[in-house]
C-alpha positions, 0 to 999 in steps of 0.5 A: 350681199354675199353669204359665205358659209362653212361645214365641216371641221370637228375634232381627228387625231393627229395623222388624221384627216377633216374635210371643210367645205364653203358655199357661196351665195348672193348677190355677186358677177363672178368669183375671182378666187376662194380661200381658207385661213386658219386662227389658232387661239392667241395668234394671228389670222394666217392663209392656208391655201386658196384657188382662183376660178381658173384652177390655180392652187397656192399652198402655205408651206405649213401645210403643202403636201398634207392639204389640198384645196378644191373648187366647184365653179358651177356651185360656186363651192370650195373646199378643203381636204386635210390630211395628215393632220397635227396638232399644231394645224388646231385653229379656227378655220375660215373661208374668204371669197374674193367676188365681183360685184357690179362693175367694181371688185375684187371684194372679200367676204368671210364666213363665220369659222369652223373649228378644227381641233387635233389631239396629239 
């Protein structure tokens, strides 16, 4: 199995600035990618940004700029500098791991969340 587990989060003020992090552990070969959505209350799970293991970064327009995405491939790690934070980036956060397992894959495995709240 694969445990994926968040850190960070908490509450900033808006223009401030959060860091989450995720690890990744278990049984896996390798990770293809790492990512982070977001869940606002009474909204859809949407992407934020992810990074695969070569280092190629996409961002969502809602947040280019103001967020950057970061990856350890020896920790098998990853994380999530926020920056310029809104009010509207207020959500529940959650890490998505794209792995390898045996000889099939990709296969994603999430964490449990981790609350950003930004007061105005």
């Amino acid at each position: 199995q694969v445990q994926v587990v968040e850190s960070g989060g908490g509450l900033a003020q808006a223009g401030g600035s959060l860091r989450l992090s995720c690890a990744a552990s278990g049984s896996f070969r390798s990770i293809f990618a790492m990512g982070w959505y977001r869940q606002a209350p009474g909204k859809q799970r949407e992407s934020v940004a992810f990074i695969s293991s070569g280092g190629h970064t996409n961002y969502r327009d809602y947040v280019k700029g103001r967020f950057t995405i970061s990856m350890n491939n020896a920790e098998n790690t990853v994380a999530l500098q926020m920056n310029s934070l809104k009010p509207e980036d207020t959500a529940v956060y959650y890490c998505n791991v794209r792995v390898y397992r045996g000889l099939g894959g990709p296969y994603d495995y999430w964490g449990k969340g981790t609350l950003v709240t930004v007061s105005s």
